[in-house]
N, C-alpha and C positions, 0 to 999 in steps of 0.2 A: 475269559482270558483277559490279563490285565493288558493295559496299552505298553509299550516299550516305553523306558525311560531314558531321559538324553543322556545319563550320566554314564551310562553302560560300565554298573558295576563302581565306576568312581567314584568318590567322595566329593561334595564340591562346596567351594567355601563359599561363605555368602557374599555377595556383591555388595560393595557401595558405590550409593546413586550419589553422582556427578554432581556440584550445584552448578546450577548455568547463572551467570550474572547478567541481565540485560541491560543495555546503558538506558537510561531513559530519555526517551525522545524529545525534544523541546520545540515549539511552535517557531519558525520561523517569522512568522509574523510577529507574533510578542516579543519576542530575543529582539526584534530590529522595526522599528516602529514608524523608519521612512519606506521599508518595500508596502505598497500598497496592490492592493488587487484590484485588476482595472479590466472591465471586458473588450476593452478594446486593446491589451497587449498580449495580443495570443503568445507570444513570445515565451512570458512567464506563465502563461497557461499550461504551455504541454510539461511542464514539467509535471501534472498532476493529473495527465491523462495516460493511458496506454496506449500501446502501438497500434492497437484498435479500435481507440476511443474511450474507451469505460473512465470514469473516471475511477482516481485511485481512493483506496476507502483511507479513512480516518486514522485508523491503527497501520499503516503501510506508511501513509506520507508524515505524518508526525503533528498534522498540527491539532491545534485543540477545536473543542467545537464550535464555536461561535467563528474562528476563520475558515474552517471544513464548511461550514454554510453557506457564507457570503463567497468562499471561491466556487461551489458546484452551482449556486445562482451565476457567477460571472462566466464559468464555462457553457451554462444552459445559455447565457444571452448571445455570447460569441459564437454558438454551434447554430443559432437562429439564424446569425447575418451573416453567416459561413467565412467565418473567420476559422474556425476550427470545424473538422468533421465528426460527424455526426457517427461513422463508420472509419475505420482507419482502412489500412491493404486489406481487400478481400481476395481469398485465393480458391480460385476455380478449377479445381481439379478433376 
């Protein structure tokens, strides 16, 4: 028995696939050469953590690799001397 066909009997035209344009991400840090990474300003830190701590990977936050290193070194130092958590809300249910 053959499987059912979606077109039930229709004729269907072929599709064209979408182009998605993505903009492309630019480092923060490179664009602007006075924000500096500092483990002692958690402040600019959470912008690169989530709301439960992970930090955010490389392809999410935009920057390039050499400042994706030195800031999860500055968030590991700051989660040391609990300036930032280690864990964010955990929820007990």
């Amino acid at each position: 028995m053959a499987a059912p066909s979606r077109s039930r009997g229709r004729e269907q035209k072929p599709r064209r696939k979408r182009r998605v344009y993505h903009r492309r991400k630019v480092c923060r840090f490179c664009a602007d050469t006075s924000i500096l990474i500092n483990y002692k300003d958690p402040k600019s830190l959470r912008y690169f953590i989530t709301e439960r701590g992970k930090i955010i990977p490389r392809r999410l936050s935009g920057c390039c690799a050499k400042h994706q290193r030195t800031l999860t070194h500055a968030i590991k130092r700051a989660r040391t001397i609990a300036l930032l958590p280690f864990v964010g809300t955990v929820d007990l249910r």
